[in-house]
Z-matrix of the N, CA and C atoms (Angstrom, degrees):
N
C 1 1.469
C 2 1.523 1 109.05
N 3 1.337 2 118.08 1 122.67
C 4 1.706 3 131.20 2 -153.53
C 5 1.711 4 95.59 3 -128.31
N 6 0.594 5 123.12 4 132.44
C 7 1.741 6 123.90 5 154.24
C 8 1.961 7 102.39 6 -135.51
N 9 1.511 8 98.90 7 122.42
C 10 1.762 9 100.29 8 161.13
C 11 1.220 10 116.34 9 -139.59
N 12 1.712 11 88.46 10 137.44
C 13 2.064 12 109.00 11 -159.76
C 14 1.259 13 117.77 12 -91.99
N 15 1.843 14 97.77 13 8.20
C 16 1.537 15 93.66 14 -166.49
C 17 1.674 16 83.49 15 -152.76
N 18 2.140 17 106.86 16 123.28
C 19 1.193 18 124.63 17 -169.82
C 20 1.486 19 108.95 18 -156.83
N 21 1.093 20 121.04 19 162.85
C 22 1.489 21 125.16 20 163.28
C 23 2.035 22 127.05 21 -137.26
N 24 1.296 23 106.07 22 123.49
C 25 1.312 24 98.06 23 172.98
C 26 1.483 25 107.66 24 -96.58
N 27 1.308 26 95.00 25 -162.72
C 28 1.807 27 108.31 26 -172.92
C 29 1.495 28 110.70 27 -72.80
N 30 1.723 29 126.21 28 -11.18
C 31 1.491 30 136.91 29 150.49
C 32 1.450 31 115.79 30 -24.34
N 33 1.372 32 105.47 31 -46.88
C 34 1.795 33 116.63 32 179.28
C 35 2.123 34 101.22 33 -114.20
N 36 1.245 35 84.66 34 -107.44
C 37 1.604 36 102.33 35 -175.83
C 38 0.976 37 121.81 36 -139.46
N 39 1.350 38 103.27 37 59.28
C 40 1.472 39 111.99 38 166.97
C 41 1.570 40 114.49 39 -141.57
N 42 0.996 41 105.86 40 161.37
C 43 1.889 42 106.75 41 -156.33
C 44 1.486 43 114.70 42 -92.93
N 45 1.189 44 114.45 43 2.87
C 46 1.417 45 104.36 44 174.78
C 47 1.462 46 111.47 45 -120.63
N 48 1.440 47 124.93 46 150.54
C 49 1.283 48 124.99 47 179.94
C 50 1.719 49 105.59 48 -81.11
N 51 0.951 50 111.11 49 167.76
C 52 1.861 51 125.39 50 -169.70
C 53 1.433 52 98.39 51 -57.84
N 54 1.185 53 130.64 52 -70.75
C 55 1.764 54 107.03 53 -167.00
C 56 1.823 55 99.76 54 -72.59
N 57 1.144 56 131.38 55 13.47
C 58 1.847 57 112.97 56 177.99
C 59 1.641 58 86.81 57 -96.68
N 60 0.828 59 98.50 58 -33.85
C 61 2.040 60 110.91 59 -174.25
C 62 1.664 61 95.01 60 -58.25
N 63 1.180 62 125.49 61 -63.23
C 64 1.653 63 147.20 62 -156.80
C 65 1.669 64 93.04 63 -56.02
N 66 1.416 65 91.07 64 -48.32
C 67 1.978 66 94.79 65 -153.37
C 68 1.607 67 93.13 66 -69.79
N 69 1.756 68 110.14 67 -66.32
C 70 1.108 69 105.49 68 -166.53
C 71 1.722 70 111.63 69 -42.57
N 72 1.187 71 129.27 70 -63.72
C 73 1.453 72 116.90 71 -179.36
C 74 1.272 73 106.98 72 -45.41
N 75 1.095 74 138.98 73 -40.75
C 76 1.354 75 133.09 74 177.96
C 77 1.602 76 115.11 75 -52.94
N 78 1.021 77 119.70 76 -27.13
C 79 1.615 78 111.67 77 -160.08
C 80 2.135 79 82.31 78 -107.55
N 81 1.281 80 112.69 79 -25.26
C 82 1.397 81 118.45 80 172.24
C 83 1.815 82 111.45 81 -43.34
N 84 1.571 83 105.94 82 -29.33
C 85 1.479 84 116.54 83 -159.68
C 86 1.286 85 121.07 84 123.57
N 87 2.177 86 118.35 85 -33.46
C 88 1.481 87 111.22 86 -146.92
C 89 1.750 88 97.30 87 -68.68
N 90 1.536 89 73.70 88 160.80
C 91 1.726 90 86.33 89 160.62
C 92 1.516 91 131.36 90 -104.76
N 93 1.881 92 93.51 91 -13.38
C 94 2.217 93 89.06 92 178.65
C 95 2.295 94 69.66 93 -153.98
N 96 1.322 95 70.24 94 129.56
C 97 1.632 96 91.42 95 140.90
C 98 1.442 97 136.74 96 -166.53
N 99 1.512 98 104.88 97 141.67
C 100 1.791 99 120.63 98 -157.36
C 101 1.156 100 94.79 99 -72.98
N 102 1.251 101 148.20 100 156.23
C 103 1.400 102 161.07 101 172.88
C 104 1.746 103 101.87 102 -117.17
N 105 0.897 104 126.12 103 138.53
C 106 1.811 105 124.29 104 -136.39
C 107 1.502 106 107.37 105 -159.19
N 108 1.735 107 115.22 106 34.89
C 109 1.212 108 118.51 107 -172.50
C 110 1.608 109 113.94 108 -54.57
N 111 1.568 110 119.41 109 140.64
C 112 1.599 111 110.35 110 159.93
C 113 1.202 112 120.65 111 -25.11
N 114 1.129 113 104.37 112 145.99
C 115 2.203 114 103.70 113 163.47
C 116 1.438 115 83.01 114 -172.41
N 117 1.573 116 88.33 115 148.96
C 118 1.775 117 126.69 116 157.17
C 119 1.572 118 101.27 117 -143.93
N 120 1.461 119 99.92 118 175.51
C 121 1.654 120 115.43 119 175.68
C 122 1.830 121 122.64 120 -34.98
N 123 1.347 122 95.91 121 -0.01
C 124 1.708 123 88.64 122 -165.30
C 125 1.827 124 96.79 123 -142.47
N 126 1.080 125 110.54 124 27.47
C 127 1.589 126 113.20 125 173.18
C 128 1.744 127 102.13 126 -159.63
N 129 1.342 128 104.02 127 -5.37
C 130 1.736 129 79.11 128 -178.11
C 131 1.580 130 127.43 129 -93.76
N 132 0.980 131 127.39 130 20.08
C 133 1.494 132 136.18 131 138.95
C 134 1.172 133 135.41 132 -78.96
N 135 1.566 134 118.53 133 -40.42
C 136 1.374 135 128.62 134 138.55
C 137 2.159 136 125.70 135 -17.31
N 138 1.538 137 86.46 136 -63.49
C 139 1.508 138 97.29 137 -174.99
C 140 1.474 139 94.41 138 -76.82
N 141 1.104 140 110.88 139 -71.68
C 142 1.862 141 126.86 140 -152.85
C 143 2.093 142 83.35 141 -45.05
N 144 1.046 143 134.52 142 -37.59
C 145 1.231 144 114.40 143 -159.12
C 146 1.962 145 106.15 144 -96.61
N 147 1.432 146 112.89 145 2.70
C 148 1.543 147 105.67 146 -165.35
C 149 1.798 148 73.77 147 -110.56
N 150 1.602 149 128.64 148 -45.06
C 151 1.517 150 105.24 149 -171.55
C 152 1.356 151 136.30 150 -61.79
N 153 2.298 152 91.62 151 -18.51
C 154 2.005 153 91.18 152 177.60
C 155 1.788 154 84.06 153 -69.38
N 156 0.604 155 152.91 154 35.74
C 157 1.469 156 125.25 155 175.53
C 158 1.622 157 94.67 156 -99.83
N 159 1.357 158 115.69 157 -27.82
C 160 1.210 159 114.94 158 -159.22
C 161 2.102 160 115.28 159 -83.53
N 162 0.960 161 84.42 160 -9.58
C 163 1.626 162 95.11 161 157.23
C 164 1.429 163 139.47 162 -39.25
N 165 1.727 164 97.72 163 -43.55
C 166 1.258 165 106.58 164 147.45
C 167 0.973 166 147.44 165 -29.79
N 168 1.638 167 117.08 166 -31.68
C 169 1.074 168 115.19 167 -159.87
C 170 2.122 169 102.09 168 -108.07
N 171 1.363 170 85.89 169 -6.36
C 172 1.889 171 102.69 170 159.84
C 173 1.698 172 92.54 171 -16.24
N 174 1.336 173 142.00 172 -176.68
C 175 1.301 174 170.27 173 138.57
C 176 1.765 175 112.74 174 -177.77
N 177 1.300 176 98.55 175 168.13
C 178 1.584 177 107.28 176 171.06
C 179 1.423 178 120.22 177 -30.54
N 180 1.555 179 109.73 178 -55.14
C 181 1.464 180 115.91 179 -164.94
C 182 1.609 181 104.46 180 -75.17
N 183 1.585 182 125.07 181 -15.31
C 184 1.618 183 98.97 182 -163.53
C 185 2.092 184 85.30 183 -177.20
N 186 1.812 185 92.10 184 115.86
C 187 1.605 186 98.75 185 168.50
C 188 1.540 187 113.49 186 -70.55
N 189 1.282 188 114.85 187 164.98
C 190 1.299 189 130.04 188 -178.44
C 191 1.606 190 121.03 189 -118.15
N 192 1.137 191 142.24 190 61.44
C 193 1.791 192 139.36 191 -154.88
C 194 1.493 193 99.84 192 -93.50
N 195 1.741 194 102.18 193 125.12
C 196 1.865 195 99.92 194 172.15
C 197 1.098 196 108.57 195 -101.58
N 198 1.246 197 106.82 196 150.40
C 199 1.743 198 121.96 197 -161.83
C 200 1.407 199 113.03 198 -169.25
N 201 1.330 200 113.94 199 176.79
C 202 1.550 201 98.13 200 -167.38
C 203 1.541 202 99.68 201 -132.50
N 204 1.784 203 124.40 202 -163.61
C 205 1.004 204 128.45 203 164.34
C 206 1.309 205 90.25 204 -139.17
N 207 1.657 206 111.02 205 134.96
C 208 1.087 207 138.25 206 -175.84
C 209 1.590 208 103.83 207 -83.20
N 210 1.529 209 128.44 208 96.60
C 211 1.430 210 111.61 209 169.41
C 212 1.125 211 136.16 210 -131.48
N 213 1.316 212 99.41 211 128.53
C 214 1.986 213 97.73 212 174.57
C 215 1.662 214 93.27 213 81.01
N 216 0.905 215 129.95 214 15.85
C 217 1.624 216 120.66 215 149.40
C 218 1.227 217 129.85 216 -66.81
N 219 1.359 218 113.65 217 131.60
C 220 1.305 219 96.71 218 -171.94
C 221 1.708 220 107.49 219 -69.80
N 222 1.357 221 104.03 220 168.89
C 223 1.420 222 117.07 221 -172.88
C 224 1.807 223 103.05 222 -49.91
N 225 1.616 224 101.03 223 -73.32
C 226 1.468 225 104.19 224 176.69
C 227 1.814 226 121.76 225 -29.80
N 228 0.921 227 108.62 226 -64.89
C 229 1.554 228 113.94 227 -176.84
C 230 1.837 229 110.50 228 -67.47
N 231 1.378 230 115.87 229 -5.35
C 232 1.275 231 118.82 230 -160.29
C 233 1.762 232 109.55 231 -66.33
N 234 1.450 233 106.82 232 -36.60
C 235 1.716 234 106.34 233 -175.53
C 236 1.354 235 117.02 234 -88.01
N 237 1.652 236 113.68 235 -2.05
C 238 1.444 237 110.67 236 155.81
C 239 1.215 238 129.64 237 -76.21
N 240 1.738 239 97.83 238 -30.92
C 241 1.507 240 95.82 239 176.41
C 242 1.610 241 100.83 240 -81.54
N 243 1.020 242 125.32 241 -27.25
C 244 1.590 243 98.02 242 170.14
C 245 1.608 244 139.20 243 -57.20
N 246 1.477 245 93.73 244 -34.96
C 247 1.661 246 111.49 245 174.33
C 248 1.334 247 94.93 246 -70.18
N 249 1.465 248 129.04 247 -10.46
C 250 1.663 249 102.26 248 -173.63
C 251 1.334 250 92.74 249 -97.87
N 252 1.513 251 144.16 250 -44.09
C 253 1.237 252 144.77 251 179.53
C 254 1.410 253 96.18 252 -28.40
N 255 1.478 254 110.20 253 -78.65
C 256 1.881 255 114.07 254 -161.46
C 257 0.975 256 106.14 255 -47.67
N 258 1.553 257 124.81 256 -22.82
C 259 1.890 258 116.39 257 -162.61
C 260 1.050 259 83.11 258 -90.87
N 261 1.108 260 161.22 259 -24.81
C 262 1.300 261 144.01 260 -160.76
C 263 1.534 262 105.51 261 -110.88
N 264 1.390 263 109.04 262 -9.73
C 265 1.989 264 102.74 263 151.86
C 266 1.805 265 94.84 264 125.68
N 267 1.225 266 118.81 265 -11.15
C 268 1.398 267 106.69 266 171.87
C 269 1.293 268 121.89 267 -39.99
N 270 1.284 269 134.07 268 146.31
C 271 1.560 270 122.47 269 -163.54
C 272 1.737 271 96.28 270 -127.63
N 273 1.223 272 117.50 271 -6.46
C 274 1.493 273 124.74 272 -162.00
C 275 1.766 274 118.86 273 -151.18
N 276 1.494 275 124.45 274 90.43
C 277 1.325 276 117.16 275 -152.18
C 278 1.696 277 90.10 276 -114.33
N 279 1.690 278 96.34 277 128.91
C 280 1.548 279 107.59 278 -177.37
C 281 1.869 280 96.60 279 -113.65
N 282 1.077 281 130.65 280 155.99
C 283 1.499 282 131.16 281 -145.68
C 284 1.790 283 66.66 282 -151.29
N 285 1.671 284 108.16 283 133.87
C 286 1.439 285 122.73 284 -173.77
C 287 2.070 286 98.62 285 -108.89
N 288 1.368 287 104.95 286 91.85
C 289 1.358 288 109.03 287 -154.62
C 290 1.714 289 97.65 288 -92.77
N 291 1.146 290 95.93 289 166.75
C 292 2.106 291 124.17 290 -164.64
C 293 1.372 292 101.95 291 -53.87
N 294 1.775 293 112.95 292 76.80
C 295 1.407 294 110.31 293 177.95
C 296 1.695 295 97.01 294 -98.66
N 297 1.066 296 121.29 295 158.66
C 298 1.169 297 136.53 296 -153.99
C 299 1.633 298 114.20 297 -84.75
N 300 1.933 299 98.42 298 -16.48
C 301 1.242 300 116.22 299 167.34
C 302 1.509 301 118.52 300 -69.19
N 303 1.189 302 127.00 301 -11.83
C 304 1.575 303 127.30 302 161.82
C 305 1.312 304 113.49 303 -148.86
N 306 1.736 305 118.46 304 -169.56
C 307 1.246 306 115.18 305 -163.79
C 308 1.518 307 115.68 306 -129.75
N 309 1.520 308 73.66 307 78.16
C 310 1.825 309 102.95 308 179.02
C 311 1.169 310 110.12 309 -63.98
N 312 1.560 311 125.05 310 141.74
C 313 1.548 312 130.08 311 -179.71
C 314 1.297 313 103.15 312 -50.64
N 315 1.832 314 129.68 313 131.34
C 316 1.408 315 111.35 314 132.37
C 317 1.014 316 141.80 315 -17.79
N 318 1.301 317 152.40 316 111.31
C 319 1.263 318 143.08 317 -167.87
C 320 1.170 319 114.61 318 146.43
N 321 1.581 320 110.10 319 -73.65
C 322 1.517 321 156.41 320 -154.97
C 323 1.744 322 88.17 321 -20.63
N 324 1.875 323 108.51 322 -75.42
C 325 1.460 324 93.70 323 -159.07
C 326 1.585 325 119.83 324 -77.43
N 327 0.877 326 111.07 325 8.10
C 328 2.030 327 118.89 326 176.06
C 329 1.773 328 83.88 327 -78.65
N 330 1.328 329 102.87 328 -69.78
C 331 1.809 330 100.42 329 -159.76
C 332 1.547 331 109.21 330 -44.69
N 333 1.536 332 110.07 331 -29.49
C 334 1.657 333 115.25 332 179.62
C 335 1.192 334 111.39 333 -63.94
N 336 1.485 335 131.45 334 -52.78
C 337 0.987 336 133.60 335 -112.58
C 338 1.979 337 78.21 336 -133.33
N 339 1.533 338 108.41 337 2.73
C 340 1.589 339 93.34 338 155.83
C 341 1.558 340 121.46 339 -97.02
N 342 1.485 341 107.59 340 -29.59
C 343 1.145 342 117.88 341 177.95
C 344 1.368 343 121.46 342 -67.54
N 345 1.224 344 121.58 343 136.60
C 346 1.579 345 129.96 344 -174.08
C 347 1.136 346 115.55 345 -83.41
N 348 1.372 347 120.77 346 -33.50
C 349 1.473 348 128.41 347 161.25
C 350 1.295 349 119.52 348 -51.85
N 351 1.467 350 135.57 349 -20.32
C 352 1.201 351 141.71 350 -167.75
C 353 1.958 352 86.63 351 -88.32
N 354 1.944 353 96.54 352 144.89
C 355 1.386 354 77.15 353 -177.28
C 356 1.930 355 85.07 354 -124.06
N 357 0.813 356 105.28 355 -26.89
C 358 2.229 357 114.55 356 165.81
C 359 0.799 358 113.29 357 -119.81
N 360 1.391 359 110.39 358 118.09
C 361 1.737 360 134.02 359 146.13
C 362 1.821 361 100.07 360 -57.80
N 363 1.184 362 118.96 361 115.87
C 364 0.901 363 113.25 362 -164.72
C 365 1.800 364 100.73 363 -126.11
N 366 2.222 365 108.11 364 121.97
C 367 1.295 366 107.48 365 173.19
C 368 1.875 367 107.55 366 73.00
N 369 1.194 368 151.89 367 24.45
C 370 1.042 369 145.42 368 -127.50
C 371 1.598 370 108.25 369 -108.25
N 372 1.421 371 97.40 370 10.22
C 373 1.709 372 106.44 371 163.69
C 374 1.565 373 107.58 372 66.18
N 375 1.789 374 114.73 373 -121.43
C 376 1.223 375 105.04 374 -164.81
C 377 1.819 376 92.92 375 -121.79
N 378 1.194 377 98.99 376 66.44
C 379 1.473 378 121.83 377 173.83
C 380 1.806 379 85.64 378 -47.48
N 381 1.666 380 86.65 379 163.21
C 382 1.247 381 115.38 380 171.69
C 383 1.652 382 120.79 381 -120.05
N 384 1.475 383 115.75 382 176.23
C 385 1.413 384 111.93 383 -169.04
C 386 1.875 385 110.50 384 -69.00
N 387 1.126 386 92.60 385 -48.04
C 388 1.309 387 94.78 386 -169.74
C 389 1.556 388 129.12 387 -101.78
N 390 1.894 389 98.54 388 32.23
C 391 1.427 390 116.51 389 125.13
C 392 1.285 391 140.87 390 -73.43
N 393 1.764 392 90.61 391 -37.44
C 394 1.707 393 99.56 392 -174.23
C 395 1.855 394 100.41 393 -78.58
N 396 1.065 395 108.89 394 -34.56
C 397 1.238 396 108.05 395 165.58
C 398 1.532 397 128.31 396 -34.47
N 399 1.341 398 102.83 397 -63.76
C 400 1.534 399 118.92 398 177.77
C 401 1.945 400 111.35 399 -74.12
N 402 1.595 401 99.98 400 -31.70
C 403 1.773 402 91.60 401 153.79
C 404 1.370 403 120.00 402 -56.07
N 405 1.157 404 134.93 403 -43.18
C 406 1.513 405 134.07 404 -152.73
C 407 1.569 406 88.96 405 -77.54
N 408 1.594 407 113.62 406 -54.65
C 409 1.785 408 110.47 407 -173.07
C 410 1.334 409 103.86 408 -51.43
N 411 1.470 410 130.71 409 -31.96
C 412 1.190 411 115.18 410 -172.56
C 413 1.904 412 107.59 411 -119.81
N 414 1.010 413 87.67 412 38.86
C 415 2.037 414 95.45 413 168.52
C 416 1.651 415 104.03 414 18.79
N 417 1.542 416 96.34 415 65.47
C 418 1.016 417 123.04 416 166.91
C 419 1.861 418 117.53 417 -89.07
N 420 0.968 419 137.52 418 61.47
C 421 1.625 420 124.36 419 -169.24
C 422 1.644 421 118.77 420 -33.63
N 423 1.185 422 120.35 421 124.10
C 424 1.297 423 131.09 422 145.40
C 425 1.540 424 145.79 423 -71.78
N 426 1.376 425 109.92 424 121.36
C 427 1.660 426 107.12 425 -141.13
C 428 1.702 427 84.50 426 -117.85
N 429 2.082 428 81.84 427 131.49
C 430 2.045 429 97.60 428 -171.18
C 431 2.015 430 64.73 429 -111.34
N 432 1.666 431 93.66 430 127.36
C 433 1.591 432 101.42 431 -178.92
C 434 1.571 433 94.36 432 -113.93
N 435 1.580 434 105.80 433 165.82
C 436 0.790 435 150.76 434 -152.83
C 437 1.836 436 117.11 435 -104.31
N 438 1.552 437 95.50 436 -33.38
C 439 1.512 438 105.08 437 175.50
C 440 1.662 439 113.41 438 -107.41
N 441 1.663 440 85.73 439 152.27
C 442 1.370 441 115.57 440 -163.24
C 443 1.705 442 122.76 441 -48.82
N 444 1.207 443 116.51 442 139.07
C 445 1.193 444 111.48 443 -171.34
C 446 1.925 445 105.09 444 64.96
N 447 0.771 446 147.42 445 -43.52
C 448 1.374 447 143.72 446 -172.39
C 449 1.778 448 104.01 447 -74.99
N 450 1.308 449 112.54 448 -32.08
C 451 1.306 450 131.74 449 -179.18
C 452 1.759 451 125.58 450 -60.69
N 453 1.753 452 92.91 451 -25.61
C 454 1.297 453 115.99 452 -174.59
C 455 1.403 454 124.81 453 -39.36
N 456 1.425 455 99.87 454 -35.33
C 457 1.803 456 115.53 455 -165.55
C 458 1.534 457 94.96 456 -105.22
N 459 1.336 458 142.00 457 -16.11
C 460 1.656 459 135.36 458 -152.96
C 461 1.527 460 92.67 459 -51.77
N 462 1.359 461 119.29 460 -60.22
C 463 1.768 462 103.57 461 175.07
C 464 1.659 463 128.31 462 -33.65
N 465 1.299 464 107.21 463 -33.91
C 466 1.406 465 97.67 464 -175.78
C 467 1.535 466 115.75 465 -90.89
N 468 1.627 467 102.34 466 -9.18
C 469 1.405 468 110.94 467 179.30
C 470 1.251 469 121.91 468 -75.52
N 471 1.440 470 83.39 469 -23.52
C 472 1.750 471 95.50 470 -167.55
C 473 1.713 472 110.58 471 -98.30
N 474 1.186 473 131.18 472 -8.53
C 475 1.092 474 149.57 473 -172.02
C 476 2.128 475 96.24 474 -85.99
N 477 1.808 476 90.02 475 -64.53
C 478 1.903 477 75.57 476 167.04
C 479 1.347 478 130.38 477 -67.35
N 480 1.363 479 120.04 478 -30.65
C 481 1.419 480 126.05 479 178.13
C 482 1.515 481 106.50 480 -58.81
N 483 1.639 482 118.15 481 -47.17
C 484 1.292 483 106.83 482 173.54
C 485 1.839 484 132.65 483 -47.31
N 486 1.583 485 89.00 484 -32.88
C 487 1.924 486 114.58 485 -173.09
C 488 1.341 487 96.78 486 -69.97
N 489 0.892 488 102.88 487 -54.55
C 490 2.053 489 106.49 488 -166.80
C 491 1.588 490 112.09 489 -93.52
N 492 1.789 491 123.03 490 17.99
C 493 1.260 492 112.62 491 -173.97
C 494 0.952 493 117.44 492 37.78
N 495 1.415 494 137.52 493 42.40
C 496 1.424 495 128.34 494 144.65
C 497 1.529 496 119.75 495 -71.09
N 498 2.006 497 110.61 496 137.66
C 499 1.708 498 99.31 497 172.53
C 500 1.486 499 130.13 498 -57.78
N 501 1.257 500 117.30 499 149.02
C 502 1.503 501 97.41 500 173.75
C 503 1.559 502 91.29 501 -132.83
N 504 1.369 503 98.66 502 173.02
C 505 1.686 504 127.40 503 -165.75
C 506 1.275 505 112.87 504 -149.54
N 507 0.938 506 123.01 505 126.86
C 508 1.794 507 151.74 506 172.72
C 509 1.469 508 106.51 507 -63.94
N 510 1.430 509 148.25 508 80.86
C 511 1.294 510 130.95 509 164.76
C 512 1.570 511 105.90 510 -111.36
N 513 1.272 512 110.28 511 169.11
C 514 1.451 513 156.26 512 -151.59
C 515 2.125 514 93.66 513 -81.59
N 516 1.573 515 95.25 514 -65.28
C 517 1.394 516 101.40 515 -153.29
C 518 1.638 517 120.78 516 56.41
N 519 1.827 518 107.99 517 35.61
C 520 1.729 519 94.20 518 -163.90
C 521 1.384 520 117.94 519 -75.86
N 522 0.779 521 136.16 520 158.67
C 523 1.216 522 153.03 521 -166.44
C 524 1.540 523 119.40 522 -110.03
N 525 1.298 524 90.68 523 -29.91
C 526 1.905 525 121.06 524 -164.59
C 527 0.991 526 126.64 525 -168.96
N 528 1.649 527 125.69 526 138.24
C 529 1.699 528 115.31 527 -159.38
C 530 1.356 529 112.36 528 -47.53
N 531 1.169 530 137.89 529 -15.35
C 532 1.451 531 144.46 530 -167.15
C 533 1.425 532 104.65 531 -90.53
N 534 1.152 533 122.52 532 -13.59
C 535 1.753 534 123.49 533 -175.44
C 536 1.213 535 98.73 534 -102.47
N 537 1.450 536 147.17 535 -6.12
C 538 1.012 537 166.32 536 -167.97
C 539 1.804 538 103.31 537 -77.31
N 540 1.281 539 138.32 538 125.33
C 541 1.018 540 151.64 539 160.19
C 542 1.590 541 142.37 540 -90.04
N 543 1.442 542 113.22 541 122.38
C 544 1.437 543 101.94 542 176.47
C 545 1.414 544 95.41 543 -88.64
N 546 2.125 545 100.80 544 -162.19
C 547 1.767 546 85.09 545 -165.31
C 548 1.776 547 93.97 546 -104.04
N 549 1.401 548 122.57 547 4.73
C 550 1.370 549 109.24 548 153.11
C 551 1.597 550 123.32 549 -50.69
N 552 1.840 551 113.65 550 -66.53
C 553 1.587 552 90.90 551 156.26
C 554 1.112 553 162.82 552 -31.45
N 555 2.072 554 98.48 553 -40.89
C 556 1.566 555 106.31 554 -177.80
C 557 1.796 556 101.19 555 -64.86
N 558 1.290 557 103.27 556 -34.69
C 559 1.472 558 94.73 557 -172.61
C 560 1.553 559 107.78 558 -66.54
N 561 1.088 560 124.74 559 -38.06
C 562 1.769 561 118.32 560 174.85
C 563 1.061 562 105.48 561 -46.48
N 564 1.439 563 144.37 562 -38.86
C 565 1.624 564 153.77 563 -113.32
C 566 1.748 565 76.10 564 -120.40
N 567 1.225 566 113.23 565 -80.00
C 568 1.161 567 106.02 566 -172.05
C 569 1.554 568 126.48 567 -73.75
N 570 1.138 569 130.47 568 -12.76
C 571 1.282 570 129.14 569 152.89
C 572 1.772 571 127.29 570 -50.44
N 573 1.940 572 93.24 571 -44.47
C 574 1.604 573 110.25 572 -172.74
C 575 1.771 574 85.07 573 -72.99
N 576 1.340 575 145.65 574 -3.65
C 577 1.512 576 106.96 575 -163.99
C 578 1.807 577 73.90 576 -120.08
N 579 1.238 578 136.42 577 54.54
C 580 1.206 579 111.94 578 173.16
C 581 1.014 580 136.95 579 111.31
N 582 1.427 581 125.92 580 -49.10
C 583 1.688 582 148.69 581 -130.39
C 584 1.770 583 92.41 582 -73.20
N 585 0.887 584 133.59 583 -170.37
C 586 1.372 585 138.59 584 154.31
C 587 1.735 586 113.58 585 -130.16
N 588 1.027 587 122.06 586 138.30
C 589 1.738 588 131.34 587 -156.54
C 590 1.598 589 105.04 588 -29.35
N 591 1.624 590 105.25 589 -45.17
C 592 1.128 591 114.29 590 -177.62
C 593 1.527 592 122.63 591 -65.97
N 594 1.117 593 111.07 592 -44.39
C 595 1.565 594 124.23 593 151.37
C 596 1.396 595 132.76 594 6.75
N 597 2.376 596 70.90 595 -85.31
C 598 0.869 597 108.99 596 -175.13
C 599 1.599 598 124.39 597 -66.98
N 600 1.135 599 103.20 598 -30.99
C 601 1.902 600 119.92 599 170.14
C 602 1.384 601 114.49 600 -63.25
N 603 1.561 602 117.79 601 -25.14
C 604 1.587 603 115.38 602 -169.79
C 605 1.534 604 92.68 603 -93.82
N 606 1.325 605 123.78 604 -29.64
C 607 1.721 606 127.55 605 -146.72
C 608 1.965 607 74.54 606 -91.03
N 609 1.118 608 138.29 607 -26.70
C 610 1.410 609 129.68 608 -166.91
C 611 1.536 610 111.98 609 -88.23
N 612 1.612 611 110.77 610 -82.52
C 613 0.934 612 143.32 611 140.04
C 614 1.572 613 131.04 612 -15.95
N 615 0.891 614 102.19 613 -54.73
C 616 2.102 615 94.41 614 -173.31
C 617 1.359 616 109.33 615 -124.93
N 618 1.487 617 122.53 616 -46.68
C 619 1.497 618 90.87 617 -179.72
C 620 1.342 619 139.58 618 -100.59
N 621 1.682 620 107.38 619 20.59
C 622 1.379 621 109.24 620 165.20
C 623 1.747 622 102.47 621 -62.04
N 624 1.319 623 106.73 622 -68.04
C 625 1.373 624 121.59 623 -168.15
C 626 1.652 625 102.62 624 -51.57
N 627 1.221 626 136.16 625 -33.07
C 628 1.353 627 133.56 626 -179.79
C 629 1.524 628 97.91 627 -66.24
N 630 1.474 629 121.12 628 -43.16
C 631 1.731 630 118.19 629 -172.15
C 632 1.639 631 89.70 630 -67.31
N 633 1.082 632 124.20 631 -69.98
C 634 1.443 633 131.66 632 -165.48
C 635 1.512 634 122.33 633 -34.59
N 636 1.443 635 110.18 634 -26.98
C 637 1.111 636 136.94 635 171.53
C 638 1.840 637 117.76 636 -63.37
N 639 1.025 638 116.92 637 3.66
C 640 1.523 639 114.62 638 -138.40
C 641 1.871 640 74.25 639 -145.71
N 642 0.906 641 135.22 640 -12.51
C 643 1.553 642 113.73 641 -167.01
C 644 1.607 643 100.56 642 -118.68
């Protein structure tokens, strides 16, 4: 049992359209995955309104939640574009946080990780304490990812998340059916950054579906 909150179709930059995305995780094992196209101020109505479409493709074996990834916004403008995502039906808002693999505004994960609407800090590089801090007050999830170069820091993420009880979550960030994860990987992913079995069982296992529960 797999759930991943953090994905991309061909909406942004990623190569598969919404049901090739749907199936493959599906035959992967998952049971819910968010589809998490880019957006800023000048594409997120565009996306947020072609991914509720993709709901449809919901069935028994595996939910479907549209949602976006917040990127490269600047901090200031960042909670408008979130209020515009939800108005426009996003059900799941991932905030593309200060991984070390690009040159994300200063700011980025404080502004995430104040907002309550944000539901992943997503990739958050060489975050500091008293972000993850202010994630946990605001049950913000922390995401030990899966993709390359973004992955670099998951040890150090996961080392504060452990200090400050913040949740953490195992996602994909795929890009392409190949970035795509069963839950033998997620457990490598989260084992290699640290996690301890137990951790690793809640970060897989329970609290995606406990967040998922809530929207």
């Amino acid at each position: 049992m797999r759930a991943d909150l953090h994905t991309h179709s061909i909406f942004s930059d990623g190569e598969l359209i919404p049901a090739e995305l749907v199936r493959t995780a599906k035959v992967l094992g998952h049971k819910a995955i968010a589809i998490t196209d880019h957006v800023d101020m000048t594409n997120v109505e565009f996306v947020v309104k072609n991914l509720v479409k993709a709901v449809e493709l919901t069935d028994g074996d595996i939910t479907v939640i549209p949602g976006v990834e917040i990127t490269h916004v600047p901090p200031a403008l960042m909670d408008k574009v979130i209020a515009d995502a939800k108005r426009f039906g996003a059900e799941w808002i991932v905030v593309h946080g200060e991984t070390i693999a690009e040159p994300v505004q200063p700011g980025t994960n404080m502004q995430a990780a104040m907002n309550p609407e944000v539901d992943v800090l997503a990739h958050p590089g060489l975050v500091t304490e008293d972000v993850i801090q202010k994630a946990k007050d605001n049950d913000v999830l922390i995401e030990i990812t899966g993709r390359k170069g973004h992955s670099l820091t998951n040890g150090h993420v996961a080392v504060l998340a452990r200090k400050y009880g913040a949740k953490m979550v195992i996602d994909s960030d795929a890009h392409g059916p190949d970035d795509l994860m069963d839950e033998e990987k997620a457990y490598k992913v989260a084992l290699g950054a640290g996690l301890t079995k137990a951790e690793a069982d809640a970060a897989i296992q329970k609290i995606p579906f406990e967040a998922l529960r809530k929207i």
